[in-house]
C-alpha positions in Angstrom: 17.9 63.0 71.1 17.8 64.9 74.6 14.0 65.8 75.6 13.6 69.2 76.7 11.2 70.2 79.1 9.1 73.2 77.6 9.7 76.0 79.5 7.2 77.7 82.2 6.4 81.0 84.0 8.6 79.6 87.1 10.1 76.2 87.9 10.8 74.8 91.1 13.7 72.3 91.0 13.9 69.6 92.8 12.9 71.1 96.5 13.5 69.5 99.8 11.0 66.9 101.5 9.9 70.0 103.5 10.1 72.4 100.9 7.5 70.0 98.8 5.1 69.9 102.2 5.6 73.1 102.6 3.8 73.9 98.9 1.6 70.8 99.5 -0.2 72.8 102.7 -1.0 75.9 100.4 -3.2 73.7 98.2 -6.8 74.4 99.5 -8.0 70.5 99.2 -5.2 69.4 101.8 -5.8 69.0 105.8 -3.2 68.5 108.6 -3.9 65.9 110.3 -2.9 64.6 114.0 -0.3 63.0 113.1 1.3 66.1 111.1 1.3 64.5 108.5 -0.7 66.0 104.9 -4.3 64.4 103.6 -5.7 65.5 100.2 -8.8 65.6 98.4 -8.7 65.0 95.2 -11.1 65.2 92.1 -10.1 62.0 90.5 -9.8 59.4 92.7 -8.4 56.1 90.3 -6.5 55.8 87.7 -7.9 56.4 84.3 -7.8 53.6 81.6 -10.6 54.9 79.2 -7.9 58.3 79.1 -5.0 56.2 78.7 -3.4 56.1 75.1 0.0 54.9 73.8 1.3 57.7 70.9 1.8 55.4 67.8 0.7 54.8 64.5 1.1 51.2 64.3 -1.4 50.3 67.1 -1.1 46.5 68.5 -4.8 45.6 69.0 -4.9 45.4 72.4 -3.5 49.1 73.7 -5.7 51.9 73.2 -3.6 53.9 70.7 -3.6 58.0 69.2 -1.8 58.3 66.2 2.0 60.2 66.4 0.2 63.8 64.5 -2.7 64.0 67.7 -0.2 63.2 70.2 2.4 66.1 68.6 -0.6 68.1 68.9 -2.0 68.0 72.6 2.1 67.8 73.5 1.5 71.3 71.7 -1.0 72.3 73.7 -0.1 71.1 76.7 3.6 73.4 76.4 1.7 75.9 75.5 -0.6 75.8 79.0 3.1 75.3 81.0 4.6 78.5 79.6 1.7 80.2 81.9 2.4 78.1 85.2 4.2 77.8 88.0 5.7 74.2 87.6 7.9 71.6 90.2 10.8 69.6 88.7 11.6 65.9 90.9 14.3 64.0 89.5 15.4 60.7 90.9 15.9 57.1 89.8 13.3 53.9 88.9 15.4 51.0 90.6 18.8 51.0 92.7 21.0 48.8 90.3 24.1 50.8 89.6 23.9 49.5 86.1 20.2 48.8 85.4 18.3 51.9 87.4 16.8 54.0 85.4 16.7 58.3 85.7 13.6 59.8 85.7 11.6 62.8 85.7 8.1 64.4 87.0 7.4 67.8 85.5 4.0 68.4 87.7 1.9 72.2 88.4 3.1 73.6 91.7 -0.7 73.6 92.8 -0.4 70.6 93.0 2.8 70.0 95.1 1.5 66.9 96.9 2.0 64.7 93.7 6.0 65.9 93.6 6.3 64.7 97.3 4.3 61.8 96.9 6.5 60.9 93.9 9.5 62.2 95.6 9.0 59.4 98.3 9.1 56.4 95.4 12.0 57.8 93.7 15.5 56.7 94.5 17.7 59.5 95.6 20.0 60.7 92.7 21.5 62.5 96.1 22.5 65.4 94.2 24.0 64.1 91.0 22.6 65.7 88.1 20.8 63.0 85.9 19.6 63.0 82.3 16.4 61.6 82.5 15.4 58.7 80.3 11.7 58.6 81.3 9.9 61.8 81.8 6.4 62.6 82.9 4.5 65.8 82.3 1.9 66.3 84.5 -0.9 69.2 84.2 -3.7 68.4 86.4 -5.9 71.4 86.1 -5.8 71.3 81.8 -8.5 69.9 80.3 -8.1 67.4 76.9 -11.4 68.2 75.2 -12.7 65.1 73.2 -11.2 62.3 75.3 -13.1 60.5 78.0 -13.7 63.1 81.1 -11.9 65.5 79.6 -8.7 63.7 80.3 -5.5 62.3 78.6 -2.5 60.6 79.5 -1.0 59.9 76.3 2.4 57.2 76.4 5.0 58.2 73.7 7.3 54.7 74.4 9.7 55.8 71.6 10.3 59.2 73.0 10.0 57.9 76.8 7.9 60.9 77.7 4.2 60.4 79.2 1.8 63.7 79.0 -0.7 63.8 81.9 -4.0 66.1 81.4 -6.5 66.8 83.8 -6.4 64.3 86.9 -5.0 65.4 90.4 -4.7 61.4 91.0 -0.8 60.8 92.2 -1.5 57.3 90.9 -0.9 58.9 87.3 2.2 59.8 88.3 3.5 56.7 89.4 2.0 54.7 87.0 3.4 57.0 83.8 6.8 56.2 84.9 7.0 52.8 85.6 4.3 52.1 82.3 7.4 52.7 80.3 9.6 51.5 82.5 7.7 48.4 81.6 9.0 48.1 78.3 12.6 49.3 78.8 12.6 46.0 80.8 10.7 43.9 78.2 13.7 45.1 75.8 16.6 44.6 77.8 15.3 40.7 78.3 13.5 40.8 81.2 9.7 40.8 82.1 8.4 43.7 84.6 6.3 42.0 87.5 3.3 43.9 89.1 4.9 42.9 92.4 5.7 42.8 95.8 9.1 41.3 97.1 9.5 40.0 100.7 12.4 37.9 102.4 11.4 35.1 104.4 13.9 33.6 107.0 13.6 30.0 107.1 14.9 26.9 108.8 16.5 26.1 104.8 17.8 29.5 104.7 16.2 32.8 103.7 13.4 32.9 100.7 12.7 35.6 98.3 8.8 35.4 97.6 6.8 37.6 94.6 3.8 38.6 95.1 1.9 39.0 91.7 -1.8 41.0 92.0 -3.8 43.5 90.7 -4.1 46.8 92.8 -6.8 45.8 95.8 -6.0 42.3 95.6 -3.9 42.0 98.9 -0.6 42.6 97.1 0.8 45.4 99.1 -0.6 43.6 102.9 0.8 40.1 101.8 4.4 41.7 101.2 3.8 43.5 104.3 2.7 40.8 107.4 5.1 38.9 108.6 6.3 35.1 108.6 9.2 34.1 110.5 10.6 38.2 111.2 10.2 38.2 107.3 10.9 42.0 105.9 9.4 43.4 102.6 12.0 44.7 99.5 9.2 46.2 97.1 5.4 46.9 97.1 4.7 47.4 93.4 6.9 46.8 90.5 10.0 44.4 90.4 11.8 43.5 86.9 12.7 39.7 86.8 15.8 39.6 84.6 17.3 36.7 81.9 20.0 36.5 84.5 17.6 35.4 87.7 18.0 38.8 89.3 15.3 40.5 90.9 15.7 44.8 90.8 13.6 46.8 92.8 11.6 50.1 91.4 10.8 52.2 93.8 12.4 53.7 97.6 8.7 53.9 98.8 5.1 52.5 98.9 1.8 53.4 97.5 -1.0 51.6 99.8 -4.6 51.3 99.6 -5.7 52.7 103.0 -9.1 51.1 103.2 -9.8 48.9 106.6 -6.2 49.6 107.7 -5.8 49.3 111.5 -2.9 48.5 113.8 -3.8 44.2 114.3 -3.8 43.5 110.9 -1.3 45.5 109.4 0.6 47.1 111.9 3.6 47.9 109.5 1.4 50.3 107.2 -1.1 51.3 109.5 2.4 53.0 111.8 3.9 54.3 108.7 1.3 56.4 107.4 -0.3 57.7 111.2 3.2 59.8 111.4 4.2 63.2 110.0 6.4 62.0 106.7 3.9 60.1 105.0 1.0 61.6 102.4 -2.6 60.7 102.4 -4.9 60.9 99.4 -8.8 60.4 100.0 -8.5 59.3 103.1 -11.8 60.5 105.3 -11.5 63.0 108.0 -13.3 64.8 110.4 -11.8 67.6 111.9 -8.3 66.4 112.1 -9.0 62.7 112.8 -8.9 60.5 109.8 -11.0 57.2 109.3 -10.2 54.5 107.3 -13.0 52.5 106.8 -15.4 55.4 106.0 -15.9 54.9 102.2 -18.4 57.7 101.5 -16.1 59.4 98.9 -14.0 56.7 97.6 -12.7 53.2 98.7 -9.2 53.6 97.1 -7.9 56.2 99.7 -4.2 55.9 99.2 -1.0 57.0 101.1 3.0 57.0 100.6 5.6 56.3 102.6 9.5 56.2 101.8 11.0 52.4 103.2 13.2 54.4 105.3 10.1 54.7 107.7 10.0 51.0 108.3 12.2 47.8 108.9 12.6 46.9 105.2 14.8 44.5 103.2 18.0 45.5 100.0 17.0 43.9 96.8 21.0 44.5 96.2 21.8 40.7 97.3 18.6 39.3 95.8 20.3 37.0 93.1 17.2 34.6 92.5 13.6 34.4 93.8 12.1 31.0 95.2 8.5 31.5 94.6 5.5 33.3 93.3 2.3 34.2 94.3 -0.2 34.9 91.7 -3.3 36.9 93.6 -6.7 36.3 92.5 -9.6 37.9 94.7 -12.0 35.6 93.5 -15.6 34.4 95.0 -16.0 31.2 93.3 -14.1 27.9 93.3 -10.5 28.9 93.2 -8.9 27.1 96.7 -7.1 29.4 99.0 -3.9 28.0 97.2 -2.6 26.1 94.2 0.4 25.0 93.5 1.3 25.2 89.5 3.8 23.2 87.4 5.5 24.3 83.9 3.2 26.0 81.4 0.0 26.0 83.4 2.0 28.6 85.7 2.3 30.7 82.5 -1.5 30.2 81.9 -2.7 31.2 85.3 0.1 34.0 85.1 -1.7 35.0 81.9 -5.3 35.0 83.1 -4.6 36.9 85.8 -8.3 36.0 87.3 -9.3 38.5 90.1 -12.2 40.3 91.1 -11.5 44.3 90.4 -11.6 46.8 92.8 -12.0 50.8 93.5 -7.9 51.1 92.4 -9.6 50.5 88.6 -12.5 52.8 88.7 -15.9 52.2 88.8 -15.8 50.6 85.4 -13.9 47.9 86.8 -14.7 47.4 90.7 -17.1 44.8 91.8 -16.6 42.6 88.2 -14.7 39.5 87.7 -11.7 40.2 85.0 -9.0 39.0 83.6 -5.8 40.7 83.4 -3.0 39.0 81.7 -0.2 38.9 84.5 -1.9 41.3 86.7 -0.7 43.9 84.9 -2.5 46.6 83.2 0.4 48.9 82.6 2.3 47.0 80.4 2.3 48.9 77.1 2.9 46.0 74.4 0.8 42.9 73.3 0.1 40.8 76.3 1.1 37.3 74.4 4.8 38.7 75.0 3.8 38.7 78.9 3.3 35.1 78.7 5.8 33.5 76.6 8.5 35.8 78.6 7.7 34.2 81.6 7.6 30.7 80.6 10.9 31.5 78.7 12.3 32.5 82.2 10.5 29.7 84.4 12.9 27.4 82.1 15.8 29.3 82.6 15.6 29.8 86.2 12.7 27.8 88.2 10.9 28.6 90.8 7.6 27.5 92.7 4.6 29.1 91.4 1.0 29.6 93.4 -2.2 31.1 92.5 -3.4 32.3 96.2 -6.8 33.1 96.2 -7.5 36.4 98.8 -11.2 36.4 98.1 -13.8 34.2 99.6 -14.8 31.1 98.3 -18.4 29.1 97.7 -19.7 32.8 96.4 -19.8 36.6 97.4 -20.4 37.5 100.6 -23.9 38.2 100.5 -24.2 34.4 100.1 -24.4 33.4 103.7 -23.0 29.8 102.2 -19.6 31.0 101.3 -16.5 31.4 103.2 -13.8 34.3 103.8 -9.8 33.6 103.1 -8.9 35.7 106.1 -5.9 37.4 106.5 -4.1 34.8 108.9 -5.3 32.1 106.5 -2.9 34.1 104.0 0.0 34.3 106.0 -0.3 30.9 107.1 -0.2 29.5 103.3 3.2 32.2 102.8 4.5 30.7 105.6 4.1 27.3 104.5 5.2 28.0 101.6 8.6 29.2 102.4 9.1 26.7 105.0 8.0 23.8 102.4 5.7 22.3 105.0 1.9 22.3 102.7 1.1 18.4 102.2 -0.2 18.8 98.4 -2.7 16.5 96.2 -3.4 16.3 93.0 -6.4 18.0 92.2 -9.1 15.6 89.6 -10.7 18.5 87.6 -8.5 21.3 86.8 -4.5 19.3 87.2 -3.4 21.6 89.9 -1.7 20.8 93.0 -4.0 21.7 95.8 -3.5 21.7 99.1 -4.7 18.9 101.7 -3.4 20.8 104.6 -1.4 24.1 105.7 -0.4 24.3 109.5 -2.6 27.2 111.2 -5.9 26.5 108.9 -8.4 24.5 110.7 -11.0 24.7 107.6 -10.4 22.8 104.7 -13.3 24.0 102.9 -11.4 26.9 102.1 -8.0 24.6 100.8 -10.4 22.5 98.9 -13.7 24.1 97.5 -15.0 21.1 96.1 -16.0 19.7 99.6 -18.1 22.8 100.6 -19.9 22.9 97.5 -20.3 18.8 97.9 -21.2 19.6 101.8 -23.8 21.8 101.0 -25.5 19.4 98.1 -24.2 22.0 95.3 -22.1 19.3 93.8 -23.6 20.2 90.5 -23.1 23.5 90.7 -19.3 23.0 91.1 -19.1 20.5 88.5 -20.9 23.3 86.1 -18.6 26.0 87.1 -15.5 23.6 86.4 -16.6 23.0 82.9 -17.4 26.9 82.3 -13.9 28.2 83.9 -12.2 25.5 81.5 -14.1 27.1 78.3 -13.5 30.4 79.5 -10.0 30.2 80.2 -9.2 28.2 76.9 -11.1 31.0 74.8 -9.3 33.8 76.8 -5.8 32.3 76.1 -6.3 31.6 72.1 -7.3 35.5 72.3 -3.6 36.0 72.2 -2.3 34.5 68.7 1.5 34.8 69.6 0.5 33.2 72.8 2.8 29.8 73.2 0.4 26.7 72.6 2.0 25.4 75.3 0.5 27.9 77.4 -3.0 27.4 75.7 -3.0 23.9 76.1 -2.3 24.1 80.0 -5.7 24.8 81.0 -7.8 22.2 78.7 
């Protein structure tokens, strides 16, 4: 059955780029800046998990759930607010396969017009087809959802593909609602959804398609983005890994943490959102300068930008990807990189280790966590994460790294411990693709680490187990080994479809 939009005062169908930033520079909260391009201030500034609920009445045990009757009822509510706004309509497409993109739609408040252009840039073009969306988000910033955590709801109806937003101005709702369900449509069709970047690597051996696997802050979005070898980026965010090999791309555009962005170390960004096209969200400013490493309102300032801004790579001829990086910003004892084999890559996939950051709230920055493949916007049971990936490692295999962006030997207030810079990153990507890391076998967790990667002169940081041995804290590492192991093995058997394959990788 055909959702209808409920109807509003006045509706706005799918304006113009110009038209959208036009209606984005009436909003009181958003500032030109020098660059002519748009900066917005918004109330929320992360996503919100404690608001997020999926619409069922069989809930899984792992998803925050409202039964079917409260979610008919705030859906009630919230058509009932529309029929007294002003509303936008943005249609466009979530992937670029002819046969496997999917239509979607973002009903959003014309006050806030910056979250239709912002959405508008990650869309695919429908270029003037009419589509009938499958997925469909309806957005009301400025309504209130009395009872729920700050007043706020974004409530998931999977079977009905439609996603109700309720009192956040934060674009990364928007983006998020679609591609949550996009998730499982995915999932269904035999696939697993990747919270993922997607570069192509030239190489000596011929080009390689790397995945980069990471929670939001983790250096996803700036290790798709520098560059190894002229290599260009295909995705930012979301790619679907198919039964067939396949890797499709999600979105026409990227979402980027602006924090510490500058022209050296990430020249590609830093140019594509400094020029008139682009939308900022949070980003500081004074007068009409913008600074990004002024955090005094938020560290998860944000920014789009469509690809056709930058030298970027077609996932059309992508039929099979050689590697995967699994991201962890850690501060302990993961090395900078490991090399995993067979059902330990679907372990480490699973645990999804990482330090989080601003991008999860407040709730979540600063703490170590586990997210099972990175990905907090996948709307089933996790266990199906994991045996979906080892299921498709079998079928189609490729090389699989944890890459640690963190620091390791402890945080950084611990004089002791050491940074995994940028270049150090690039280097191990680099080595990577070219198949040039000498590994070893690594005594306490089974891993492969590494001895040496051209363009990293400290070992420490390849091998933590020296530092801590260096620096007479051999105990200490031998203590964390034995508590990671626990941890890990307690996390996994959390999952009871979980494969004991899986499980039994990180004993």
């Amino acid at each position: 059955m055909l959702f209808r939009l409920p109807e509003a005062a006045s509706v706005v169908e799918n304006p113009d780029p110009e038209a959208l930033k036009e209606l984005t520079a009436q909003m009181p909260n958003a500032r030109p800046t020098r660059y002519g391009n748009l900066n917005v201030q918004t109330e929320v500034v992360n996503r919100s998990k404690g608001s997020t609920f999926i619409v069922t009445d069989e809930p899984d045990g792992q998803n925050q759930a409202i039964s079917q009757e409260e979610g008919e009822r705030w859906a009630e509510l919230q058509d009932e607010y529309i029929s007294g706004q002003a509303m936008v309509v943005v249609d466009g497409y979530i992937g670029n396969d002819p046969e496997l993109r999917v239509p979607a739609r973002l009903y959003v408040e014309a006050a806030n017009a910056n979250i239709a252009g912002m959405q508008q840039q990650l869309y695919f073009s429908p270029k003037g087809e009419e589509l009938e969306p499958e997925l469909t988000v309806i957005y009301t910033p400025n309504m209130k959802a009395e009872g729920f955590p700050d007043d706020r709801l974004i409530a998931v109806d999977l079977e009905q593909g439609v996603t109700r937003v309720l009192n956040s101005d934060y674009f990364g709702e928007s983006k998020k609602g679609g591609l949550r369900m996009w998730n499982k449509l995915v999932y269904d069709r035999g696939g697993i959804p990747l919270h993922a970047g997607c570069k192509i690597i030239p190489t000596e051996r011929g080009p390689r398609v790397g995945l980069i696997v990471g929670l939001s802050g983790t250096g996803k979005t700036t290790t798709t983005f520098t560059r190894q070898n002229g290599s260009l980026p295909v995705q930012d965010d979301f790619v679907a890994w198919m039964p067939n090999g396949r890797v499709l791309a999600t979105e026409n555009g990227c979402f980027a943490k602006t924090f510490g962005l500058n022209p050296e170390d990430e020249p590609t960004i830093y140019g594509a959102v400094t020029q008139p096209d682009s939308y900022l969200e949070n980003v500081s400013q004074h007068g009409d300068e913008v600074d990004f490493y002024d955090t005094n309102y938020t560290s998860n300032g944000r920014a789009t930008f469509p690809f056709s801004l930058i030298e970027a790579a077609s996932a059309d001829e992508i039929d099979q990807a050689h590697f995967l990086l699994i991201l962890n910003k850690n501060e302990n004892i993961v090395p900078a990189v490991a090399k995993l084999e067979g059902p330990q890559a679907a372990a480490f996939f699973m645990l999804g280790e990482t330090t989080g950051t601003s991008a999860g709230g407040a709730d979540e920055a600063g703490k170590f966590l586990r997210v099972p493949g990175t990905n907090p916007f996948f709307p089933m049971p996790h266990d199906l994460q994991g045996n979906r990936f080892l299921e498709l490692l079998a079928e189609h295999p490729l090389e699989v790294y944890v890459m640690n962006t963190g620091r390791v030997g402890g945080p950084e207030s611990d004089e002791r411990s050491r940074k995994v810079r940028i270049k150090h990153s690039s280097a191990i990507v680099k080595g990577i693709a070219e198949g040039t890391i000498a590994w070893e076998r690594d005594p306490d967790f089974g891993y492969l680490a590494a001895a040496s990667v051209r363009g990293i002169d400290d070992p420490e940081i390849l091998q933590p187990k020296r530092l801590y041995e260096r620096q007479g804290r051999g105990d200490e590492y031998t203590a964390l080994v034995e508590r990671f192991k626990a941890e890990r093995a307690e996390f996994l058997r959390g999952f009871p479809s979980l494969s004991d394959e899986i499980v039994a990788a990180v004993a």
